[in-house]
N, C-alpha and C positions, 0 to 999 in steps of 0.2 A: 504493500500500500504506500510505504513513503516514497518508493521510488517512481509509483504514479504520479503521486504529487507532484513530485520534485521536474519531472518530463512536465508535468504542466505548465507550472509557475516559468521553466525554461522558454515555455512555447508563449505564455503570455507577455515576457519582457519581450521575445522577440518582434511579436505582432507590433509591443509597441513601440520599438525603433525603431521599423519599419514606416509607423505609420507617420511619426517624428520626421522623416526622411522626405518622406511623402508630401508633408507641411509645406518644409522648407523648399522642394523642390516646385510645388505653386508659386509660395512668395517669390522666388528668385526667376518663377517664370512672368510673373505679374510685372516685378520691375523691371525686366529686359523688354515687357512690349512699351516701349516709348509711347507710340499711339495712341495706346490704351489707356496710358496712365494721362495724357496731356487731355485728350478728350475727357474723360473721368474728372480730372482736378478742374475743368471749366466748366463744365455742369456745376461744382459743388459752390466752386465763386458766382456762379450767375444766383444760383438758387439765396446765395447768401446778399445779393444785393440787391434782390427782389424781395426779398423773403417781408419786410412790413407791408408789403402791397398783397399781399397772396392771403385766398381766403382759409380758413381751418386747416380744410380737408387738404391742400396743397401745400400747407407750411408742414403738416406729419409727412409728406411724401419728400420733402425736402431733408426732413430732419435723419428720414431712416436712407435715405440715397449719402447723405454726410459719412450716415454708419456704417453704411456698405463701405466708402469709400475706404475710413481707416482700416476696416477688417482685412482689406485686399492690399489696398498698398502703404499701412502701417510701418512696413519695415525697409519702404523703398526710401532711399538717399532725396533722390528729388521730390518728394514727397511730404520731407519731415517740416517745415514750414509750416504746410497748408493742414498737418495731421497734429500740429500742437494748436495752432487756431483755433481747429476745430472742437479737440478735448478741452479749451480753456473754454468758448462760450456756447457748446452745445447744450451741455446742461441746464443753464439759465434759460435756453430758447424754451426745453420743453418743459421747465416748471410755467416759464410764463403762460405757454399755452395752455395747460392743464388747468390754470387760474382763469385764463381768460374763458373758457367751457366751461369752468365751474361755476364759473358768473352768471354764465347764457342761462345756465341751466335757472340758477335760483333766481334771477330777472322772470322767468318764467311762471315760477311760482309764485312772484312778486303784484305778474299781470293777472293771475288766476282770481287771487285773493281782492285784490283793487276789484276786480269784476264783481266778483261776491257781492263785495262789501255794500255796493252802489246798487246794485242792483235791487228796482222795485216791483214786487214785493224782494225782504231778502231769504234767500231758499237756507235756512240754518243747515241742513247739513252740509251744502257745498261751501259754507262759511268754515266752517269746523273744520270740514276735510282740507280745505286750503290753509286755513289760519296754522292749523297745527305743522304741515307739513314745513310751511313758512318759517315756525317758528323750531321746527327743527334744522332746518337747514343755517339758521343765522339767527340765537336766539338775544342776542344785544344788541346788532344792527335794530333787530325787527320789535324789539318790545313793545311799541306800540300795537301790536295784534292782541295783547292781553285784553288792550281798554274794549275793543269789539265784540271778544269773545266773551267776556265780563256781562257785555248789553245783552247778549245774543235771548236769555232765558228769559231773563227779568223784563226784557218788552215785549215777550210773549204774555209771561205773569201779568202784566197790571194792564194790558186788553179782556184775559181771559179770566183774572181773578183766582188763576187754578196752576200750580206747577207743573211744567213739562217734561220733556225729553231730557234737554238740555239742563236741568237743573244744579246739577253737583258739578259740573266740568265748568259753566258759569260759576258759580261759587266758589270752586277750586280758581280760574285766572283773576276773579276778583278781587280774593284774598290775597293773592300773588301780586298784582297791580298796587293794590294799596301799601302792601310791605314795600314794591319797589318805589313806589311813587315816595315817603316816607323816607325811605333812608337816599331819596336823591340820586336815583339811577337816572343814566341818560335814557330819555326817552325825543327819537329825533323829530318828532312832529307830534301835535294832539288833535292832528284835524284830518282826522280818516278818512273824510268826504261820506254823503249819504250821511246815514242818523247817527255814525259814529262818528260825531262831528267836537268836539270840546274847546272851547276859549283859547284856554292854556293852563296848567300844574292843577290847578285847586279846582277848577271847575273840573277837571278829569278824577280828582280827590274826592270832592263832593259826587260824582255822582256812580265811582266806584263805591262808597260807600251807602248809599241811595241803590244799589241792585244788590249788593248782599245783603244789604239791612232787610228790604224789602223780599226775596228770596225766602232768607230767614224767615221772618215775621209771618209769612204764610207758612211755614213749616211748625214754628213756636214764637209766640207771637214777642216774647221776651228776649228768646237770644237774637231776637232782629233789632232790638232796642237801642245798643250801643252802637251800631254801623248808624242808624237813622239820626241819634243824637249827634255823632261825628260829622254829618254829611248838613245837619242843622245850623250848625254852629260855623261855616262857612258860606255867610248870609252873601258873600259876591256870585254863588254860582244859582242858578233855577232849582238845582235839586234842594236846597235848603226850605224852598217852602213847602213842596211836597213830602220833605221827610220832617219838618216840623206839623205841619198838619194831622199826618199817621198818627206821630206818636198823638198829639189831640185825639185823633180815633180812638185810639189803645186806652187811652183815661174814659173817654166817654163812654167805650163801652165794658172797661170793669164798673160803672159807673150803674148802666144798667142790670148788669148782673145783681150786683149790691141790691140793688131797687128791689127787683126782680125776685132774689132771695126772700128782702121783708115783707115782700105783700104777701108771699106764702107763708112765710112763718104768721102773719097777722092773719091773713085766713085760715092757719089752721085752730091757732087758739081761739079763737074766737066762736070757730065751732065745735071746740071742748068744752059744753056745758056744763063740764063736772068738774074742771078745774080750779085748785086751791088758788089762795090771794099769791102762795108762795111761787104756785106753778105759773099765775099770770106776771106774778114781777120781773120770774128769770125770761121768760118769754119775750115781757116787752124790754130787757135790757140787750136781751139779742136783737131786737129788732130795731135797740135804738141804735146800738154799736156800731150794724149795717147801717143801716140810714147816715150815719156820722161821717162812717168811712166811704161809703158812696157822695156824701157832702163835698171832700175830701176830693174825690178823684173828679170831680164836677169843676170842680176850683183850678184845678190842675192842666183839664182840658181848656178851660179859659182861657189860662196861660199860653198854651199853645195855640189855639185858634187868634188871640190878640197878637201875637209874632207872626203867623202866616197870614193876617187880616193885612201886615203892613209888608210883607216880602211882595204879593200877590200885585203883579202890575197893572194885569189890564182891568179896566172898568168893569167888564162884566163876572171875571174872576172875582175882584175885590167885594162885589154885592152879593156874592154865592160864601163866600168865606166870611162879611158879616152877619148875613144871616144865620149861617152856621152858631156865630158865636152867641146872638140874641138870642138865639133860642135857649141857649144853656146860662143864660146869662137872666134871663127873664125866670128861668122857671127858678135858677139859685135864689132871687134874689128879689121875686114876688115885684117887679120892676122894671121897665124898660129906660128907666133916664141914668144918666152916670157912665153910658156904655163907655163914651171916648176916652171919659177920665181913669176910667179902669185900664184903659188897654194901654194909656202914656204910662200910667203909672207900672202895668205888667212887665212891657220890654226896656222901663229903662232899668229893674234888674236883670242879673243873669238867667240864664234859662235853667231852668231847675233839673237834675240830673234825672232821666227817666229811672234810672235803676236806684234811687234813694226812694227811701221807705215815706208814702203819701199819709199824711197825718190827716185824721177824724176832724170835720168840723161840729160842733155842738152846739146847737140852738134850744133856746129855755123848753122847757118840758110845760106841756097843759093834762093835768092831772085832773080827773074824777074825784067826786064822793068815793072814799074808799078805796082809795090809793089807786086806782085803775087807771093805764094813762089811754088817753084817749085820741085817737088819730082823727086830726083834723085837715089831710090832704092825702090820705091815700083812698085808692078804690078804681075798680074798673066798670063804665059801663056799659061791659058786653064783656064780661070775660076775660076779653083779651087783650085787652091794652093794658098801658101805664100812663098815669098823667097826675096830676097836683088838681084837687076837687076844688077849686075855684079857675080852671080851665089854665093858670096861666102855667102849668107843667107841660112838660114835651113828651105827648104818648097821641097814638094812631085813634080817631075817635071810630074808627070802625078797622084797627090793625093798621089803616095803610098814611094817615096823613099825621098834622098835629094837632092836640086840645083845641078845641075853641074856646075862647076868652070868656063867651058866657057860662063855663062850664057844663057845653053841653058835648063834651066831646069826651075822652075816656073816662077822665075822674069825674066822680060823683060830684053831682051839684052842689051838694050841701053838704059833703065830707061826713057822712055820716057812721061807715065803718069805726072800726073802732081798734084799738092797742098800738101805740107807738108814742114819742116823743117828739120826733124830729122828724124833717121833712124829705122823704125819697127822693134823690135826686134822678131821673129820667133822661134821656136824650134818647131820638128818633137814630132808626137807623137810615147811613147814609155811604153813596158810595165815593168812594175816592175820586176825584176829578183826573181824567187821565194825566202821567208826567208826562211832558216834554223836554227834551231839550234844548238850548240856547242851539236858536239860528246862529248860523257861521258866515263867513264869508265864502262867496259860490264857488269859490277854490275845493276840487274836490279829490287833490292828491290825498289816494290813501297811505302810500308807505314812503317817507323820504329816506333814499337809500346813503346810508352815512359814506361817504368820499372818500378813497384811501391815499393820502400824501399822492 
């Protein structure tokens, strides 16, 4: 056996000096055809002094005729010149061009997404499928795609009232946007053209945190709380008055629940004929504590309907947001005059944090013979509503509208029900007025490609 081996490995070194032989005796035929090489070497200088005029697909045909050339006459004398040239700036040719296709390509992607974006109506999945692929290919150039992708759910949500498709992958760029936007990442335009359209930083701020907040807030209406107060509190951009309103919603309608809760607790005791003076006390002190804390969240919404009364520009906005606030404001406060002086006095403090704890308002108690207190503004009549029994409460007189003033509309005329302290605070249900966003200048570049030196 080893002397097989040993025949072999003999038979392999030979194969390969042979082949070694063989090599050299090409190159030394290559550089003896003069011809050969002189035609060859003027092709590679013409190729090179054309080579910035030639499109793609001609400058690779150039670049691999260069590499022929060295392969072949590499080793020829007259040759060596035009073969060190070559190995000093071939390299550089074919990174340049591998850059300049890797451009084409993601300019491509660049025009997909622009298309998207603009496009009306816009098709969110061909958004998504572009946005992301964009933002994989160049995702600090391209940051600006978060702010779109960010919109893309949430202007579904506040048409449709209802989360969609898109929901968690809007929420996920949202969240991402707002961290970059914050810690002052470049972002090289804010004006994506079509409805992804933003001022500039804070208006992009504001109403990043105006689609997650809102997002949220339909999913749980609290963790949307903080993005809506954030997005509030930046009274230069339009989303501040749409998310200062909501949170108003959010009070007005823990507001009704409160309500809502005491007319059931006061309907029930009240048709526990067997109940002790002990059983009616703790009864109506539940029923006053709701009543207080619904006071409370009444007062609150105020607050917020008096800031979005004065963010709201246009004239017919502005008459929809005070009435809003009259309504809650009348039924507080058994009153329609004082409205103005309340609302200067509301926003020239700060805005109260939605996530601190709403404190009970307390109004004197009207008490019976015999300790029984006696409710003199709640009752429904029909059932279904909720309203303050001298009409000026905010409840549906037949479900759908609000109290009339002569109290002929939910509450009882003459408040005649009975157990409680304090007065239910009510508000109508209402729907949000759709957001917009600030018109832009009709400039409708979506991506401005950052420059390189």
């Amino acid at each position: 056996m080893k002397t097989i081996f040993r025949s072999l490995n003999f038979g392999l070194i030979l194969a390969a000096l042979f082949a070694l032989g063989a090599v050299a005796g090409v190159a030394q035929d290559a550089c003896s055809d003069g011809p050969g090489l002189e035609a060859a070497s003027g092709k590679v200088r013409q190729d090179f002094t054309d080579y910035g005029k030639m499109q793609p697909a001609d400058k690779h045909k150039a670049i691999d005729n260069a590499k022929a050339f060295v392969e072949k006459y590499g080793a020829c004398e007259p040759a060596k010149d035009l073969v060190a040239y070559i190995n000093q700036y071939l390299p550089a040719m074919e990174s340049a061009l591998k850059k300049f296709e890797d451009l084409q390509v993601v300019k491509g992607k660049e025009a997909r997404f622009n298309t998207a974006a603009k496009a009306t109506p816009v098709n969110p999945d061909e958004l998504f499928a572009a946005g992301k692929d964009l933002l994989a290919a160049n995702p600090e150039d391209y940051r600006p795609v978060e702010l779109a992708l960010a919109s893309v759910a949430f202007d579904d949500a506040y048409k449709t009232r209802a989360l969609g498709k898109y929901t968690e992958e809007s929420l996920r760029y949202g969240r991402q946007a707002i961290a970059d936007l914050e810690s002052d990442k470049k972002f090289s335009t804010f004006n994506l053209g079509g409805t992804y359209s933003f001022t500039d930083k804070n208006d992009a701020l504001a109403w990043m945190n105006m689609s997650v907040g809102y997002l949220s807030y339909l999913k749980n209406k609290k963790d949307g709380l903080p993005y809506l107060y954030k997005a509030a509190q930046i009274t230069s951009s339009t989303a501040a008055k749409d998310a200062t309103e909501l949170i108003g919603d959010y009070y007005r309608d823990e507001a009704r629940k409160l309500t809502k809760d005491a007319i059931d607790l006061a309907a029930t005791l009240k048709a526990n004929t067997t109940a002790t003076q002990d059983q009616i006390k703790a009864g109506n002190d539940e029923i006053d504590a709701k009543n207080a804390l619904a006071l409370g969240y009444a007062e609150r919404a105020l607050d917020a309907y008096a800031r979005a009364t004065k963010l709201v520009k246009d004239p017919a906005g502005q008459a929809a947001m005070k009435k809003k606030f009259s309504d809650i404001y009348s039924f507080r406060f058994e009153k329609t005059d004082g409205m103005d002086a309340w609302i200067a006095a509301a926003v020239a403090k700060p805005f109260p944090n939605p996530m601190t704890d709403v404190q009970p308002v307390v109004t004197p108690a009207t008490t019976a013979p015999g300790g029984t207190s006696v409710v003199t503004n709640l009752g429904a009549a029909n059932g279904t509503g909720i309203g303050a029994a001298n009409g000026t409460g905010i409840g549906a007189a037949n479900g759908t509208g609000i109290g009339a003033a002569t109290g002929t509309g939910v509450g009882a005329a003459k408040g005649t029900s009975t157990t409680t302290t304090t007065k239910p605070a009510t508000t109508p249900a209402a729907k949000p007025t759709a957001a917009k966003k600030p018109g832009t200048s009709k400039t409708t570049v979506a991506v401005k490609k950052k420059k390189n030196g």
